[in-house]
PyMOL Python script that loads the backbone (N, CA, C, O; Angstrom):
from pymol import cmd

cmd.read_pdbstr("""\
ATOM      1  N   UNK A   1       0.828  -1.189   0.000  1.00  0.00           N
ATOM      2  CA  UNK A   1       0.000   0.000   0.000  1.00  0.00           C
ATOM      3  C   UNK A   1       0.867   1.246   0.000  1.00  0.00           C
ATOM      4  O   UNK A   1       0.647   2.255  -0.671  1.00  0.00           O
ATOM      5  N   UNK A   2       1.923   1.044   0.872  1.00  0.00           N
ATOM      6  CA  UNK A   2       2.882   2.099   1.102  1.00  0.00           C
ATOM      7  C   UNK A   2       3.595   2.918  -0.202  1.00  0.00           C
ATOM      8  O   UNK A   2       3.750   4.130  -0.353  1.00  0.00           O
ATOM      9  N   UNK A   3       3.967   1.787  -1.084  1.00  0.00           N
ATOM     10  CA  UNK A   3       4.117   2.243  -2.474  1.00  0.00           C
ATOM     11  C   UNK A   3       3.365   2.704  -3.076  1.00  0.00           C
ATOM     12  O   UNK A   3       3.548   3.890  -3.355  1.00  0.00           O
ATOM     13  N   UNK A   4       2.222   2.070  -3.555  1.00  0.00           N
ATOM     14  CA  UNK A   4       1.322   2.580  -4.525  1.00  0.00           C
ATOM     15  C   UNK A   4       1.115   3.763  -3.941  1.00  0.00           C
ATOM     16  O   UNK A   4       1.131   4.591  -4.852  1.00  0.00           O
ATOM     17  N   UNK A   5       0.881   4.430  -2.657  1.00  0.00           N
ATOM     18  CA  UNK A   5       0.520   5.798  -2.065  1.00  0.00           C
ATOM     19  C   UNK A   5       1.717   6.564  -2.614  1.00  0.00           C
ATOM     20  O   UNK A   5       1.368   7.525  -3.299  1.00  0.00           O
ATOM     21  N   UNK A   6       3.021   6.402  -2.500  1.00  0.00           N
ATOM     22  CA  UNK A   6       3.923   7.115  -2.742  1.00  0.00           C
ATOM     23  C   UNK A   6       4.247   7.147  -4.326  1.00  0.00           C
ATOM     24  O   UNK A   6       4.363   8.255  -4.849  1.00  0.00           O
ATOM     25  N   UNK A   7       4.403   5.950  -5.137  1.00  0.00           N
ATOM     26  CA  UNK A   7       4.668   5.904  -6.386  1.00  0.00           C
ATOM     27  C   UNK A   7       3.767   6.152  -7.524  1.00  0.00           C
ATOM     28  O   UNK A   7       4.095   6.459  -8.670  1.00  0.00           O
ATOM     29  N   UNK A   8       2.431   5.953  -6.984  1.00  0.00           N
ATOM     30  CA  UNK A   8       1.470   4.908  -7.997  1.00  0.00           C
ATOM     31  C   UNK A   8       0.821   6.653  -8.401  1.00  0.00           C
ATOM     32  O   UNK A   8       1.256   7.760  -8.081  1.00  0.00           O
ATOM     33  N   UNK A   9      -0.327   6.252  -9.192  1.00  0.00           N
ATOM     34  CA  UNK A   9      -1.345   7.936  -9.176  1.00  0.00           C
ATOM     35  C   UNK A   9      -2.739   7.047  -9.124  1.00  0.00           C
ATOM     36  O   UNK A   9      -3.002   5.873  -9.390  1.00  0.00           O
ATOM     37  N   UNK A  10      -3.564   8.268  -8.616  1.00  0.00           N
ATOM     38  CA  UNK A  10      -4.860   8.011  -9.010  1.00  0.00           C
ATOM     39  C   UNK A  10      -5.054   7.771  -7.549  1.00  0.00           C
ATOM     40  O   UNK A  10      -4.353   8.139  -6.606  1.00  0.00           O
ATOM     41  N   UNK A  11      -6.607   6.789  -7.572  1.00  0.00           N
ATOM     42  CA  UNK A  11      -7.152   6.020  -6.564  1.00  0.00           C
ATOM     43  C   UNK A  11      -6.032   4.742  -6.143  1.00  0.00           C
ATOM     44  O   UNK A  11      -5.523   4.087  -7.053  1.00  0.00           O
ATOM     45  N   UNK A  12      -5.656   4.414  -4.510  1.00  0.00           N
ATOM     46  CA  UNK A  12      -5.282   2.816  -4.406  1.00  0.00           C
ATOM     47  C   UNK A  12      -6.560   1.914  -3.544  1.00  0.00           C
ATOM     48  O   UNK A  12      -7.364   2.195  -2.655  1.00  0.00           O
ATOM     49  N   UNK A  13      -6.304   0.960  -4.181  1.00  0.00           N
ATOM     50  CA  UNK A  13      -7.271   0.034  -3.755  1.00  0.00           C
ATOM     51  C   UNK A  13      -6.705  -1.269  -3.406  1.00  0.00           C
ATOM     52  O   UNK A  13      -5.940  -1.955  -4.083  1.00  0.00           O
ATOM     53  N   UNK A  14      -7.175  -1.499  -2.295  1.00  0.00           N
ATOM     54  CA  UNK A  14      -6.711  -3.068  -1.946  1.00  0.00           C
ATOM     55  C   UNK A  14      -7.797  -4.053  -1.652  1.00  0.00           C
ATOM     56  O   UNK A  14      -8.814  -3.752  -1.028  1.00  0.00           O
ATOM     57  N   UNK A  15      -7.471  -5.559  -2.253  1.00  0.00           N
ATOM     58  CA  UNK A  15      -8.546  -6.462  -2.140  1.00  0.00           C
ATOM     59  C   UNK A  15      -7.432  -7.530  -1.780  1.00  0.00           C
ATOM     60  O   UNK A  15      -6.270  -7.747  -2.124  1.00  0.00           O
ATOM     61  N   UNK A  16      -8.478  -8.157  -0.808  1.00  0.00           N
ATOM     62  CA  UNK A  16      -8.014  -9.649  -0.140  1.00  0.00           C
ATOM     63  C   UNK A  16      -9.135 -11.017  -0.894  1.00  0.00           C
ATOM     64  O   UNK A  16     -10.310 -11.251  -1.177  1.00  0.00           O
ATOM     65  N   UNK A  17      -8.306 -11.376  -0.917  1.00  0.00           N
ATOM     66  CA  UNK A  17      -9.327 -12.778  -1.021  1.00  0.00           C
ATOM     67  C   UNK A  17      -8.985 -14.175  -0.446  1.00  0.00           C
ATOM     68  O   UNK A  17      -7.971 -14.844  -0.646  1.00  0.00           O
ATOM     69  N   UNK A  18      -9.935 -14.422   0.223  1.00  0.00           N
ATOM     70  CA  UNK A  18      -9.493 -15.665   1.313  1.00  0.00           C
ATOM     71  C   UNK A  18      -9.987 -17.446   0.378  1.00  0.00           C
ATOM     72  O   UNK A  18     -11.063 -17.826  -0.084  1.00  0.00           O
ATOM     73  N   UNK A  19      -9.159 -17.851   0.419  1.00  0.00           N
ATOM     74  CA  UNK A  19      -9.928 -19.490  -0.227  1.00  0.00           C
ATOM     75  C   UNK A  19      -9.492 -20.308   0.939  1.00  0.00           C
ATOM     76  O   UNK A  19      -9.086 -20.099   2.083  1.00  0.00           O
ATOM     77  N   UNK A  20      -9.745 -21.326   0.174  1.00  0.00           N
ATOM     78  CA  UNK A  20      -9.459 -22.777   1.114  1.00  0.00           C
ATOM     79  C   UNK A  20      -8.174 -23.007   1.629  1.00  0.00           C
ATOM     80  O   UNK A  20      -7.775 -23.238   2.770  1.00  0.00           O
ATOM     81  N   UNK A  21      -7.410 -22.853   0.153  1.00  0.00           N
ATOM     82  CA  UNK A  21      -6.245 -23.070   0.254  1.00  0.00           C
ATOM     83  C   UNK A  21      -5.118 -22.308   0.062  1.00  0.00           C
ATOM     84  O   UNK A  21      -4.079 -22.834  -0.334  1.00  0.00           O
ATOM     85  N   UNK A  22      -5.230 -20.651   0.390  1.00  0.00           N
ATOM     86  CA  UNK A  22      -4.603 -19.281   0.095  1.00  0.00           C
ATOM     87  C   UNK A  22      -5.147 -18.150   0.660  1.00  0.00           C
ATOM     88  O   UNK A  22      -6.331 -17.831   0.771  1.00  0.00           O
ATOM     89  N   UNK A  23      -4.158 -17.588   0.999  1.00  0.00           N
ATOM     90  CA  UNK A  23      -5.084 -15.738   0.896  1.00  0.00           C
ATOM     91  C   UNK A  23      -4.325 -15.184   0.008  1.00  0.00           C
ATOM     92  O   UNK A  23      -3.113 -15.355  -0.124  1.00  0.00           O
ATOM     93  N   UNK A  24      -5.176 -14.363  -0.754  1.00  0.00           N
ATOM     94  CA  UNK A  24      -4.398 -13.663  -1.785  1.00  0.00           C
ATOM     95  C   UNK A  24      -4.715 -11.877  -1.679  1.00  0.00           C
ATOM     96  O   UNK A  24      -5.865 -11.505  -1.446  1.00  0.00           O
ATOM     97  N   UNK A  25      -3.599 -10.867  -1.872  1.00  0.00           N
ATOM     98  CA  UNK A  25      -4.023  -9.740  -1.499  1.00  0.00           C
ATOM     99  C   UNK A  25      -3.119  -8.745  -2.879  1.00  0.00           C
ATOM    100  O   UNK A  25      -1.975  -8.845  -3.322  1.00  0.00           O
ATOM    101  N   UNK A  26      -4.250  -7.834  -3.218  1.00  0.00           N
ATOM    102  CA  UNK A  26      -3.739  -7.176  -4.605  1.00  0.00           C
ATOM    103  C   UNK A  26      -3.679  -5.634  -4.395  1.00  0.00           C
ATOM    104  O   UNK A  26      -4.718  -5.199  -3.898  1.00  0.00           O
ATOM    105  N   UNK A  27      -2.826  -4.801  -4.621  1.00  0.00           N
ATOM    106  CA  UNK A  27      -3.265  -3.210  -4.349  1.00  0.00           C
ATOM    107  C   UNK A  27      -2.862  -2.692  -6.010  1.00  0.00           C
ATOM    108  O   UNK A  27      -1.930  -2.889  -6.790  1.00  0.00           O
ATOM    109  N   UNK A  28      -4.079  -1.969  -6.014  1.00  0.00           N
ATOM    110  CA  UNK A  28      -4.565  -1.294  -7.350  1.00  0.00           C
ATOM    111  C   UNK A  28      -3.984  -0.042  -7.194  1.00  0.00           C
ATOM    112  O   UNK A  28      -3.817   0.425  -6.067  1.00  0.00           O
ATOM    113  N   UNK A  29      -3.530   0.786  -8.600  1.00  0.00           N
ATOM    114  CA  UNK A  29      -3.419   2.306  -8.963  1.00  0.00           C
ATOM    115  C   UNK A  29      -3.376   2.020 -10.112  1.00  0.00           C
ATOM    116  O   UNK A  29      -3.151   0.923 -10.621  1.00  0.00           O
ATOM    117  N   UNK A  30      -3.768   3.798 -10.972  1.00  0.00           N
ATOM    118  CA  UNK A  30      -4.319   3.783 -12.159  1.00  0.00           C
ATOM    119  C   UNK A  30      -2.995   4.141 -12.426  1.00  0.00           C
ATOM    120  O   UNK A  30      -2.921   4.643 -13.548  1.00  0.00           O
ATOM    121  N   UNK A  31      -2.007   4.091 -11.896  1.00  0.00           N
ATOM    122  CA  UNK A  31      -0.387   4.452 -12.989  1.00  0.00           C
ATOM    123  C   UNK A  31      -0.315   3.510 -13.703  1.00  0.00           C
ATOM    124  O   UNK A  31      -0.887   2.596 -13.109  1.00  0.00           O
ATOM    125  N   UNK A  32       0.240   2.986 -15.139  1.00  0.00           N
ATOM    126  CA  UNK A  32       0.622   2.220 -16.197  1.00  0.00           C
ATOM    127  C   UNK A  32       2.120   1.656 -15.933  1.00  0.00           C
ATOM    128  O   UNK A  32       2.631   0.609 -16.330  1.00  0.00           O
ATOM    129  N   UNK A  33       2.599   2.592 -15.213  1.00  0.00           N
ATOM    130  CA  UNK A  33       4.099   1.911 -14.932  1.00  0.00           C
ATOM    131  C   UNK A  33       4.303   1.535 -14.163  1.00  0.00           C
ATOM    132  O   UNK A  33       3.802   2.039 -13.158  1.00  0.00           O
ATOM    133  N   UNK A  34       5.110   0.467 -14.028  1.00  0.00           N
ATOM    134  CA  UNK A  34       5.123  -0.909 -13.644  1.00  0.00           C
ATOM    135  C   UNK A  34       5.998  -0.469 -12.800  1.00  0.00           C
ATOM    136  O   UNK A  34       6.577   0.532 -13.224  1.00  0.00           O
ATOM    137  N   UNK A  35       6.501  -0.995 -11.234  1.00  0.00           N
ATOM    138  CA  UNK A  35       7.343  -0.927 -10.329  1.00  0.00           C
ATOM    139  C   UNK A  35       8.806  -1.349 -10.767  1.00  0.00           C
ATOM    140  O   UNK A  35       8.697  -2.408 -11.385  1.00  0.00           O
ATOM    141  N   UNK A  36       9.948  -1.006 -10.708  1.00  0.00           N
ATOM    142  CA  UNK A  36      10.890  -1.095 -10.656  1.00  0.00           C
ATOM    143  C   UNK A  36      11.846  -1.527  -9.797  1.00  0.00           C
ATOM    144  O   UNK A  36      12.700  -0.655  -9.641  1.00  0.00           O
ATOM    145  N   UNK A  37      12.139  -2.916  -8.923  1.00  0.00           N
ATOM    146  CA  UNK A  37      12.753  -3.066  -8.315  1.00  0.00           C
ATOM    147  C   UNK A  37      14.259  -2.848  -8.130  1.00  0.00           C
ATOM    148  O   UNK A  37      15.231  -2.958  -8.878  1.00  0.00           O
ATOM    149  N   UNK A  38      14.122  -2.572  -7.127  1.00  0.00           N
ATOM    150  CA  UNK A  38      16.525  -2.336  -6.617  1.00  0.00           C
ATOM    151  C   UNK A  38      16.631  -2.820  -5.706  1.00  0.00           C
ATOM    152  O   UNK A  38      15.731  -3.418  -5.117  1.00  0.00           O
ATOM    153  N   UNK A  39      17.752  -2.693  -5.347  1.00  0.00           N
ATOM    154  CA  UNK A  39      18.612  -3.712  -4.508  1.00  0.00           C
ATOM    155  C   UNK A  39      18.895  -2.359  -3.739  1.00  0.00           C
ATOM    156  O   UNK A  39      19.442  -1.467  -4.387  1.00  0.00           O
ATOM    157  N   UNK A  40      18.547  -2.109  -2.317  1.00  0.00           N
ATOM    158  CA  UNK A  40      18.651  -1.045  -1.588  1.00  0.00           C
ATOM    159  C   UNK A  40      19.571  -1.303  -0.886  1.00  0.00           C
ATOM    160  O   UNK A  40      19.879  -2.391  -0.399  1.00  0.00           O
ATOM    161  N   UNK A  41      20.219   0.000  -0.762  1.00  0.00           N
ATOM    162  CA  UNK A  41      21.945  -0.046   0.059  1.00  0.00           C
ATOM    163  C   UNK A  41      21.659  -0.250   1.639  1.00  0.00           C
ATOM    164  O   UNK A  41      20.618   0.106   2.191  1.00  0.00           O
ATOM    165  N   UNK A  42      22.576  -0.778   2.173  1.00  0.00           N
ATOM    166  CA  UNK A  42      22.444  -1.044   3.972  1.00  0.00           C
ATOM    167  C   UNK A  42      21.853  -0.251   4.816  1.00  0.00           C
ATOM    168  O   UNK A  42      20.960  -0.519   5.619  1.00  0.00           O
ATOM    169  N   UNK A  43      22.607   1.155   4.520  1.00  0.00           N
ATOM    170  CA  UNK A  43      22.175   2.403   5.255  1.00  0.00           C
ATOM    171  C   UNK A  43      20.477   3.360   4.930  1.00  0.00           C
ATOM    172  O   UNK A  43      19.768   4.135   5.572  1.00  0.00           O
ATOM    173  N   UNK A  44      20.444   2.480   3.064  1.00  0.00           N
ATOM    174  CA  UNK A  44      19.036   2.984   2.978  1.00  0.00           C
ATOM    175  C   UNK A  44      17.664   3.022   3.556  1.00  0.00           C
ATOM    176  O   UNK A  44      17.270   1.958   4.034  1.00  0.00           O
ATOM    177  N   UNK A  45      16.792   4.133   3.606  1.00  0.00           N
ATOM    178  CA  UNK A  45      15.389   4.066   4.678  1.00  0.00           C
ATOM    179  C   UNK A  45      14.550   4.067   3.456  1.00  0.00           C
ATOM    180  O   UNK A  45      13.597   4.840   3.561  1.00  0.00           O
ATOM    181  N   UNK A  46      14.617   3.449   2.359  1.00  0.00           N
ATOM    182  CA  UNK A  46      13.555   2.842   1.533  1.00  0.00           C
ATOM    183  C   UNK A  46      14.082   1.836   0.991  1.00  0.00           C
ATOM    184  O   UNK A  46      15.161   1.286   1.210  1.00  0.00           O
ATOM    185  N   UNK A  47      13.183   1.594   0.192  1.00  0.00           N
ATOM    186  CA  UNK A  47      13.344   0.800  -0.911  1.00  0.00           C
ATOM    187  C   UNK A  47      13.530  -0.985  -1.025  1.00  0.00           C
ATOM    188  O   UNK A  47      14.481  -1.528  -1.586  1.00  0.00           O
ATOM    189  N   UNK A  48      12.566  -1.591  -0.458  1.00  0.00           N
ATOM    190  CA  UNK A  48      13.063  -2.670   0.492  1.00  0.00           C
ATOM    191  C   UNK A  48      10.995  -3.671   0.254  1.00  0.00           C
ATOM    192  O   UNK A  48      10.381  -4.681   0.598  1.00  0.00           O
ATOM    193  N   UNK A  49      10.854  -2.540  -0.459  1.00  0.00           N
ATOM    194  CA  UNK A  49       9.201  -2.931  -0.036  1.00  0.00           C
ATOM    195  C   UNK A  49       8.753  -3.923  -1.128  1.00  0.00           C
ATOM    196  O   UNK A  49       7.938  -4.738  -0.695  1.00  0.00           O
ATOM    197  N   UNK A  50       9.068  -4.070  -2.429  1.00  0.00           N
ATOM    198  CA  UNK A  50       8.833  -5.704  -3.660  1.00  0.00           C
ATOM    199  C   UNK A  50       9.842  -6.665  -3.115  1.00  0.00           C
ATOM    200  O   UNK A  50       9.565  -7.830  -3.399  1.00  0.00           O
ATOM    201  N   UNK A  51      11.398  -6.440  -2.115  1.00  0.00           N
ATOM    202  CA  UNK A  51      11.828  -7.357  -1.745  1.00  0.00           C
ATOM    203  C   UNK A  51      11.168  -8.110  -0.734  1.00  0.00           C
ATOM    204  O   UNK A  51      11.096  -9.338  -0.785  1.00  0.00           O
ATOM    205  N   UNK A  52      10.587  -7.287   0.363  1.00  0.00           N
ATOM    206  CA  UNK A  52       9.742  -8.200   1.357  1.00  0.00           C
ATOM    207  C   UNK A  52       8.794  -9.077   0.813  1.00  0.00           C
ATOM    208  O   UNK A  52       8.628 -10.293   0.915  1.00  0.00           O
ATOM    209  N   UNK A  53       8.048  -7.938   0.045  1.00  0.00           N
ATOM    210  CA  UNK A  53       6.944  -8.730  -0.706  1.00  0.00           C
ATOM    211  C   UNK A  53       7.264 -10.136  -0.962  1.00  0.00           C
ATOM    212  O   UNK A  53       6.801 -11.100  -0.352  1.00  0.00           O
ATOM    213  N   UNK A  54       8.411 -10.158  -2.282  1.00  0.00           N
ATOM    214  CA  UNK A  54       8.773 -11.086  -2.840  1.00  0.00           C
ATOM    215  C   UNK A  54       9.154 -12.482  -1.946  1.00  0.00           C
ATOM    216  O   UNK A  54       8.874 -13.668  -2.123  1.00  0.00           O
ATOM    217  N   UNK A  55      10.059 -11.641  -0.720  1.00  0.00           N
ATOM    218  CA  UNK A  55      10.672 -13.455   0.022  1.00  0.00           C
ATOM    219  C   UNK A  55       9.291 -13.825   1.367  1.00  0.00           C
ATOM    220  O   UNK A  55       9.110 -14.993   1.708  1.00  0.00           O
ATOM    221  N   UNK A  56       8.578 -12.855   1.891  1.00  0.00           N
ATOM    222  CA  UNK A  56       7.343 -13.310   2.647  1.00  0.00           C
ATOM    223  C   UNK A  56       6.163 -14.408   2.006  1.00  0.00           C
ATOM    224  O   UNK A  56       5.570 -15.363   2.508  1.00  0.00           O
ATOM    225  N   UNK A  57       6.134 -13.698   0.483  1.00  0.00           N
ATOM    226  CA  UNK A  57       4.993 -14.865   0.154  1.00  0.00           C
ATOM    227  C   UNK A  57       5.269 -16.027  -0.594  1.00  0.00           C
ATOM    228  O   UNK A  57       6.421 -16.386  -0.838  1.00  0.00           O
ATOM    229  N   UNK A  58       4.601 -16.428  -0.844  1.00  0.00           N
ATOM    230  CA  UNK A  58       4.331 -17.481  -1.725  1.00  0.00           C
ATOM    231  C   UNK A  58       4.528 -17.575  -3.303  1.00  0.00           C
ATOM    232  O   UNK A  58       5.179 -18.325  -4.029  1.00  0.00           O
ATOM    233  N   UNK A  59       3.830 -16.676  -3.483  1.00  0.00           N
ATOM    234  CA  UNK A  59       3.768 -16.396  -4.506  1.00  0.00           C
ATOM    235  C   UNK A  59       3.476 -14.796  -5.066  1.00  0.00           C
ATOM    236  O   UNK A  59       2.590 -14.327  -4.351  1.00  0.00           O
ATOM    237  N   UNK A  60       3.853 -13.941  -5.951  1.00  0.00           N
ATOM    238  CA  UNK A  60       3.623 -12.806  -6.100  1.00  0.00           C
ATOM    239  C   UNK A  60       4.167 -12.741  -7.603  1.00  0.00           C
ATOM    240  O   UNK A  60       4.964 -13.426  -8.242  1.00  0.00           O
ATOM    241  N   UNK A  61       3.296 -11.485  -7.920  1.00  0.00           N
ATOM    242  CA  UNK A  61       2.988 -10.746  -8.734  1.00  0.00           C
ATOM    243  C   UNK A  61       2.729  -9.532  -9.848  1.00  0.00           C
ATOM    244  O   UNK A  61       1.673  -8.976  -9.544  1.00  0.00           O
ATOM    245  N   UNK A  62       3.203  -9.053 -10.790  1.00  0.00           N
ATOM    246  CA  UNK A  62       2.011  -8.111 -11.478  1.00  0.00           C
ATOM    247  C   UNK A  62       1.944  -7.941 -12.534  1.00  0.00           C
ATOM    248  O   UNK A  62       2.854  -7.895 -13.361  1.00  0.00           O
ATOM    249  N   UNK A  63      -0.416  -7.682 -12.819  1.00  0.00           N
ATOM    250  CA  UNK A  63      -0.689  -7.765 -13.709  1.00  0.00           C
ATOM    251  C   UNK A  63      -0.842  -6.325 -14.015  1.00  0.00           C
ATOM    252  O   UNK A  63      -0.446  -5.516 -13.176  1.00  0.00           O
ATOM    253  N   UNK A  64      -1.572  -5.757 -15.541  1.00  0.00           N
ATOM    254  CA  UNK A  64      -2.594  -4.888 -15.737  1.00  0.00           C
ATOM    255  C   UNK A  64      -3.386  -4.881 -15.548  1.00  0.00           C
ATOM    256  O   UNK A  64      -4.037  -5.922 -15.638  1.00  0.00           O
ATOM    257  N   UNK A  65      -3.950  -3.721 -15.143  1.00  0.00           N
ATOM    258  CA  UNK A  65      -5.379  -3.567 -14.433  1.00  0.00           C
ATOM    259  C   UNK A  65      -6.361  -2.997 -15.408  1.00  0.00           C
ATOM    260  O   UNK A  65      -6.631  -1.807 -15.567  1.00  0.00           O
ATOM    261  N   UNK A  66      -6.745  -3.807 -15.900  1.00  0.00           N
ATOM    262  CA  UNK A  66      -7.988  -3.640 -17.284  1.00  0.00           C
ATOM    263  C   UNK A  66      -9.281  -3.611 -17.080  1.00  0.00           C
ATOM    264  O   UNK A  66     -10.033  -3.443 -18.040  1.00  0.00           O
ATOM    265  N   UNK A  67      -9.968  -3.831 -15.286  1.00  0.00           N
ATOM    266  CA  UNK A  67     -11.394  -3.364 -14.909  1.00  0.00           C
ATOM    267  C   UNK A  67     -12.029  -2.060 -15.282  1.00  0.00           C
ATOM    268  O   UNK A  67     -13.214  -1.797 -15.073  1.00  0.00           O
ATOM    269  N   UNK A  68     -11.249  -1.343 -15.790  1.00  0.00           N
ATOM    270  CA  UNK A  68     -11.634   0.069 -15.415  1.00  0.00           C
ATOM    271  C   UNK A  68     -11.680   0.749 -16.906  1.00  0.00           C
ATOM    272  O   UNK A  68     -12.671   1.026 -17.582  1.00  0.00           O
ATOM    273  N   UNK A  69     -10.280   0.930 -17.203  1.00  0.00           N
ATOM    274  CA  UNK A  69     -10.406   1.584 -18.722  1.00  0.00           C
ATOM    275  C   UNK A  69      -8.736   0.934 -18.973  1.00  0.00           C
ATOM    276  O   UNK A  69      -7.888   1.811 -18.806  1.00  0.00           O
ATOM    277  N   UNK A  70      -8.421   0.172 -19.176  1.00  0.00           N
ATOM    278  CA  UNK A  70      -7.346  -0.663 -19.213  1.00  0.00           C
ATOM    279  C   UNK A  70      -5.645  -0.077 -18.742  1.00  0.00           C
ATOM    280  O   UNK A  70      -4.488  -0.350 -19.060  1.00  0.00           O
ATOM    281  N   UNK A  71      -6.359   0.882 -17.794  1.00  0.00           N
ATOM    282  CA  UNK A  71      -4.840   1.324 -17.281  1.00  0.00           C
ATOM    283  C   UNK A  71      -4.597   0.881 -15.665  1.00  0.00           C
ATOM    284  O   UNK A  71      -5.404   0.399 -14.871  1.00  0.00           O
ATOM    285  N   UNK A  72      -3.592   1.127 -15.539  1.00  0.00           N
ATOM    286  CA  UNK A  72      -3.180   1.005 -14.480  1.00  0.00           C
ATOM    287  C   UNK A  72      -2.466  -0.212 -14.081  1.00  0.00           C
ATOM    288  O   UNK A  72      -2.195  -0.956 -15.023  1.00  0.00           O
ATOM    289  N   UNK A  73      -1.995  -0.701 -12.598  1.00  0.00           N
ATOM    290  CA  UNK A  73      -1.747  -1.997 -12.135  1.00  0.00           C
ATOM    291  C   UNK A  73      -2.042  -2.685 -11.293  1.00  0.00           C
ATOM    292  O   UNK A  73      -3.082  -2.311 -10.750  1.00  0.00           O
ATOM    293  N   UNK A  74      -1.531  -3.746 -10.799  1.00  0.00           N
ATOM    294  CA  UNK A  74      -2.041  -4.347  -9.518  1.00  0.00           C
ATOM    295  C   UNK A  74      -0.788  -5.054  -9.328  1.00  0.00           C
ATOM    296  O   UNK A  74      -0.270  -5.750 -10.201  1.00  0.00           O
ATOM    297  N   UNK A  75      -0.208  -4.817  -7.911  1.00  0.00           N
ATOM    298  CA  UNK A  75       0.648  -5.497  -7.320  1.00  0.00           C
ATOM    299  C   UNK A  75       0.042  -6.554  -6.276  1.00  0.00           C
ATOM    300  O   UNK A  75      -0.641  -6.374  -5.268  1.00  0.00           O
ATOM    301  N   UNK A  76       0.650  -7.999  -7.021  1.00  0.00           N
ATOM    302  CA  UNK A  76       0.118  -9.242  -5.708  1.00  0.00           C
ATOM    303  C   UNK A  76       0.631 -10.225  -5.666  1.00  0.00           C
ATOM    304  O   UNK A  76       1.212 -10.966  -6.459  1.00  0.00           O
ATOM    305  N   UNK A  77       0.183 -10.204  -3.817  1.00  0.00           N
ATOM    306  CA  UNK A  77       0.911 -11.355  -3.504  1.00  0.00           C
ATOM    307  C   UNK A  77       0.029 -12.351  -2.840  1.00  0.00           C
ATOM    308  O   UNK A  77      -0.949 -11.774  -2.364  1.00  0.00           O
ATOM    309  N   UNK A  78       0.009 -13.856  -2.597  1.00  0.00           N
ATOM    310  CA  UNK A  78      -0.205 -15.029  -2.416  1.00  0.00           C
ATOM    311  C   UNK A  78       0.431 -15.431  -0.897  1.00  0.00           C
ATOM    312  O   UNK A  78       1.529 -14.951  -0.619  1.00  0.00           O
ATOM    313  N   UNK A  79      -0.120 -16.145  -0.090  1.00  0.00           N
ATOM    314  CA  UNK A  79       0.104 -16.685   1.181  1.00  0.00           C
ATOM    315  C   UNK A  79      -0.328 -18.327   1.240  1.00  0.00           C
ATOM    316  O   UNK A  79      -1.521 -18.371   0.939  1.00  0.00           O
ATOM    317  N   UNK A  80      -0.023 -19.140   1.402  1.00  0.00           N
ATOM    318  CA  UNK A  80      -0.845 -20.555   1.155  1.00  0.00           C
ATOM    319  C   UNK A  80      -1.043 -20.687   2.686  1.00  0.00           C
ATOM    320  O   UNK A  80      -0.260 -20.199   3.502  1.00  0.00           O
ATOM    321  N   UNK A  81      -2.107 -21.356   2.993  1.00  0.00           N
ATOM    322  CA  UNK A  81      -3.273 -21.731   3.803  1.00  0.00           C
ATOM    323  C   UNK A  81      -2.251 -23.254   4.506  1.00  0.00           C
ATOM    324  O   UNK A  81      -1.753 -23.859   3.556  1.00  0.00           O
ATOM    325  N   UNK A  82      -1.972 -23.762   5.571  1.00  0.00           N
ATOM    326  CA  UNK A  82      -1.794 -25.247   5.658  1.00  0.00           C
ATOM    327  C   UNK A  82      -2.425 -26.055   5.527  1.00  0.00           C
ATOM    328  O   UNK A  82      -3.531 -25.612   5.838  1.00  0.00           O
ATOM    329  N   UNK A  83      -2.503 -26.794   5.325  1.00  0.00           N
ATOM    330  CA  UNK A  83      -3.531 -28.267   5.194  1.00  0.00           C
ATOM    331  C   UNK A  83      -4.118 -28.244   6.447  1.00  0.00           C
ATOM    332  O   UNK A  83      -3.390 -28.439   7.420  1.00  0.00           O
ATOM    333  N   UNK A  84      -5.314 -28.039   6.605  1.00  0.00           N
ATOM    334  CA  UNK A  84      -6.693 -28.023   7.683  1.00  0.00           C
ATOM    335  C   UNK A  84      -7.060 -27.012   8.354  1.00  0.00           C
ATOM    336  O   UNK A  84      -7.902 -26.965   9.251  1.00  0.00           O
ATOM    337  N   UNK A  85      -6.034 -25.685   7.653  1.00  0.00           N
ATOM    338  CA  UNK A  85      -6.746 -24.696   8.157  1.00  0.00           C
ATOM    339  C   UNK A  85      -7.978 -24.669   7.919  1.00  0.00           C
ATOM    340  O   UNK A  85      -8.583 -25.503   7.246  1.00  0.00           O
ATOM    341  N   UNK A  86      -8.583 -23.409   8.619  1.00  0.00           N
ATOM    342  CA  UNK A  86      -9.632 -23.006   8.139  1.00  0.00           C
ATOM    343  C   UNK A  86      -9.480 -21.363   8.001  1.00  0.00           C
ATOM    344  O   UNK A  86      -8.887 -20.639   8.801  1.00  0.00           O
ATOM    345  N   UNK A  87     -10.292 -20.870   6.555  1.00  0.00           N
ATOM    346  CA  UNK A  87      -9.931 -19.691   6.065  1.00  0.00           C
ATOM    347  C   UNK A  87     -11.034 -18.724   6.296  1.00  0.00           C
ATOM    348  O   UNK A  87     -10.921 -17.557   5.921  1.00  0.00           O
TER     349      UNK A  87
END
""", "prot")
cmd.dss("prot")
cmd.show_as("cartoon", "prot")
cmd.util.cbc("prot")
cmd.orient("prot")
């Protein structure tokens, strides 16, 4: 969220979605350009936020965001569920 507020334009929007076997969580902005990851220096106080993303989940993400008027993006990431949770 922190990004898209700082990087992104427009409206951000975030959606969760819970299944059986996942939670999955996406944050929307109508910017077209796509995030740019780096490799942030030791001493740096950003830039650190698609790396968390990336080694916390499961799986992650991004698409275009074509609900609307085919701009924008969605950054997401995936969590898997254990066998017998309940979601």
């Amino acid at each position: 969220m922190t990004n898209a507020h700082q990087h992104g334009k427009g409206d951000v929007r975030l959606a969760a979605t819970i299944e059986c076997t996942r939670v999955r969580v996406a944050v929307h902005d109508d910017d077209p350009a796509l995030p740019s990851p780096r490799r942030a220096a030791n001493d740096d106080t950003h830039g650190r936020g698609l790396f968390l993303v990336t080694a916390l989940s499961d799986v992650c993400g991004l698409t275009v965001d074509g609900q609307l008027d085919g701009t924008g993006k969605a950054v997401w990431f995936e969590l898997s569920l254990p066998p017998g949770a309940k979601a």
